[in-house]
C-alpha positions in Angstrom: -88.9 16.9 7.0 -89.4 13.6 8.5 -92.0 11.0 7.7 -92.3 7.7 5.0 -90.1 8.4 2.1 -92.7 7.9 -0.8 -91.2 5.3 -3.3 -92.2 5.4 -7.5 -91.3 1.9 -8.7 -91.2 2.1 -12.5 -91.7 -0.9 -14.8 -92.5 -2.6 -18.2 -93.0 -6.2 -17.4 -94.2 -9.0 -15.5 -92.9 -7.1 -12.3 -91.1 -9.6 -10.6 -88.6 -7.1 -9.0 -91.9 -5.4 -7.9 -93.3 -7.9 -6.6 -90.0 -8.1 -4.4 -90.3 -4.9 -2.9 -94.3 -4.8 -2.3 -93.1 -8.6 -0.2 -90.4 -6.7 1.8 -92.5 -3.7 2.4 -95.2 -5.5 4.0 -92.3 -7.6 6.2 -91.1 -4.5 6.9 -88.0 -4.4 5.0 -88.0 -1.0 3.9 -87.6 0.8 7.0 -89.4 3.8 6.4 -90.1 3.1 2.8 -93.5 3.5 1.6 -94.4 2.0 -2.1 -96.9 4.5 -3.5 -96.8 4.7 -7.3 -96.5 2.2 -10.0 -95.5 3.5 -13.6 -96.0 1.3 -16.2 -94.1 2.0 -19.8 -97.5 1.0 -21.8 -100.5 -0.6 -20.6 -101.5 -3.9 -19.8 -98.2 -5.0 -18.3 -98.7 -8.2 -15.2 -96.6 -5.7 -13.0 -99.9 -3.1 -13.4 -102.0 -5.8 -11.8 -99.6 -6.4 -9.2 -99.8 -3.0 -7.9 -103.2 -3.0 -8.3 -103.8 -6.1 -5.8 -101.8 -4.7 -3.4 -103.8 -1.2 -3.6 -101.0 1.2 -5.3 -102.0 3.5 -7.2 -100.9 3.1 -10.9 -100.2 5.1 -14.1 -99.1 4.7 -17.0 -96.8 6.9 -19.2 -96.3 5.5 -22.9 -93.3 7.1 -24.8 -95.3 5.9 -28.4 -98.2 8.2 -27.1 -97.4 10.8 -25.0 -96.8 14.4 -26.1 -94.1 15.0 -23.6 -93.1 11.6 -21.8 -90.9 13.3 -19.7 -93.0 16.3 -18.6 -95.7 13.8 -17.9 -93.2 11.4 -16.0 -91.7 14.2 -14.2 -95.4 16.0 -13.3 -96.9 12.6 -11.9 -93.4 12.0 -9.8 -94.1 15.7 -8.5 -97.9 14.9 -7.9 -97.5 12.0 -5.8 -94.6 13.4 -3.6 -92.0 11.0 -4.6 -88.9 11.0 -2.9 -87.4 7.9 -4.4 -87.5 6.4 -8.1 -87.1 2.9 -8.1 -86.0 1.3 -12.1 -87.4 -2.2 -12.1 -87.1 -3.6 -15.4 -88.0 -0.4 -16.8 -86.9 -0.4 -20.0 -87.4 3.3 -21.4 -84.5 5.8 -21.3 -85.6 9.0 -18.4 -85.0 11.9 -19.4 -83.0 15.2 -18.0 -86.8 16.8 -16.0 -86.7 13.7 -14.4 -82.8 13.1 -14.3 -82.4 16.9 -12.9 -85.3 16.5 -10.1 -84.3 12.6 -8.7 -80.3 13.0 -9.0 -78.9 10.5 -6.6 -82.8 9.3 -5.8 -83.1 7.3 -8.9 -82.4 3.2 -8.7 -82.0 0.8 -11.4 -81.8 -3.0 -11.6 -79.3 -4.3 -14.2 -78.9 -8.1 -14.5 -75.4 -8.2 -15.2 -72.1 -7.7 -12.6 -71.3 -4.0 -14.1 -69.5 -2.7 -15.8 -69.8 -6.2 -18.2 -72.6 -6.5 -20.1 -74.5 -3.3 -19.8 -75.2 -0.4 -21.8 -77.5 0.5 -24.6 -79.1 -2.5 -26.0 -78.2 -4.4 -22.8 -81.4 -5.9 -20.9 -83.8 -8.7 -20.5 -82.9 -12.0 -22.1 -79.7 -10.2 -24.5 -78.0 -9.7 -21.3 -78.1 -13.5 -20.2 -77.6 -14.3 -24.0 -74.8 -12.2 -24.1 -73.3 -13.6 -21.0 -73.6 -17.3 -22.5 -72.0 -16.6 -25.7 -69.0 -14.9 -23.6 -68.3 -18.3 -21.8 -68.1 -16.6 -18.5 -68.1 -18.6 -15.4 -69.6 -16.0 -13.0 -72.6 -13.2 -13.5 -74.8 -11.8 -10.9 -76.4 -8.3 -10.7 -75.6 -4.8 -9.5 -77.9 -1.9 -8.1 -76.9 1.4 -9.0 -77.7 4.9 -9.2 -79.1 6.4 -12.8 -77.7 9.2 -14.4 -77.4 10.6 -18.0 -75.1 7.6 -19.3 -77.4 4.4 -19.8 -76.1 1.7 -16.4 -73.4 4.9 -15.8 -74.4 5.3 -12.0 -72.5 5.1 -9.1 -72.8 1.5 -8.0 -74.5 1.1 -4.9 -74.7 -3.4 -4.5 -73.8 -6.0 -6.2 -73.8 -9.8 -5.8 -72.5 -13.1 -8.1 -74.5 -15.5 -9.6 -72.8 -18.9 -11.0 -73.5 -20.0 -14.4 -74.2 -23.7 -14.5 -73.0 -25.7 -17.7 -76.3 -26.3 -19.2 -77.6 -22.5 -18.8 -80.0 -21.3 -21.1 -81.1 -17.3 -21.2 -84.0 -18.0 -20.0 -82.7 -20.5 -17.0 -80.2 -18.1 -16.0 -82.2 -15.0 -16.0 -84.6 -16.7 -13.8 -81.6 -17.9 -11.6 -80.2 -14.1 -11.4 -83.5 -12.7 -10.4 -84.0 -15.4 -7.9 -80.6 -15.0 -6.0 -79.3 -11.5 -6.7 -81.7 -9.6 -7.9 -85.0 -9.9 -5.5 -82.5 -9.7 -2.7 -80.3 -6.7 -3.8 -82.9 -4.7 -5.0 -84.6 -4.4 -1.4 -81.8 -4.0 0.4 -80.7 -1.1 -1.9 -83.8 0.8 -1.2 -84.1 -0.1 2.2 -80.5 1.9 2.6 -81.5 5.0 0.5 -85.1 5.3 2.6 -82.9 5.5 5.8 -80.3 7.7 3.9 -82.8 10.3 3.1 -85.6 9.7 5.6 -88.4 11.3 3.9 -86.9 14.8 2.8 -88.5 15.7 -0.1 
């Protein structure tokens, strides 16, 4: 079947990377991409607001709440037609309803040039922390596909990011996002939309 492929963009924060991909959908970047879900981990969260200004539909599925986060997760995926899951700086772990359904159709963000400084424990500000204390000289981030192991998936993009003498966390986080990750992060769905072309 032909037609938009129907994009779930996941999140728990601000919604930055979100806020990338509702930009290069309305310029057209996503070829036949077509954002229309938001998932929030709990409520409340800037990237809810986001979506809601740019008239996607939102829910939100709380893990400290729900009965069955991933039956919920994987019924509201189902619901809304997905064809694509989109990981940006979502920070719960998916589980196997989900994993099973989306294999090879799930994306995920990490802030870091894997395989360094991923893993369990590994996001938000302890990445760029992590990446300080290591005295690297080079960092960047890296789109790949999810599976079972936590930042396992096959790796789809990546792309470098100098750090500066004088980098804190929060100055290079902000200098990652800006240069890797708002740019990989499109470009990445913009190849799976035209790789699956709307088959659900």
């Amino acid at each position: 079947m032909s037609g938009p492929v129907r994009i779930a963009v996941l999140v728990s924060g601000g919604g930055t990377n979100l806020q990338a991909l509702i930009d290069a959908e309305r310029a057209g970047a996503l070829g036949c991409g077509q954002i229309a879900l938001v998932i929030a981990s709990r409520p409340g969260v800037y990237a809810l607001e986001r979506a809601r200004r740019a008239g996607i539909e939102t829910a939100v599925v709380d893990r400290r709440t729900a009965a069955d986060p991933d039956g919920e997760m994987a019924a509201l995926l189902s619901a809304h037609r997905i064809d694509l899951v989109v990981l940006a700086g979502f920070l719960s772990i998916l589980g196997e309803k989900v994993l099973e359904r989306y294999t090879d159709r799930i994306l995920n963000i990490h802030p870091a040039l894997i395989p360094a400084f991923c893993g369990r424990g590994m996001y938000g500000l302890r990445v760029h922390e992590a990446v300080l204390r290591a005295g690297v000289k080079v960092t960047g981030a890296t789109v790949h596909l999810v599976n079972e192991v936590v930042d396992g998936g096959r790796i789809l993009l990546q792309k470098a990011v100098e750090v500066k003498e004088g980098d804190t966390p929060e100055s290079l986080q902000r200098r990652v996002m800006e240069e890797a990750e708002w740019v990989l992060l499109p470009q990445a769905v913009r190849m799976m939309c035209d790789k699956w072309g709307g088959k659900s």
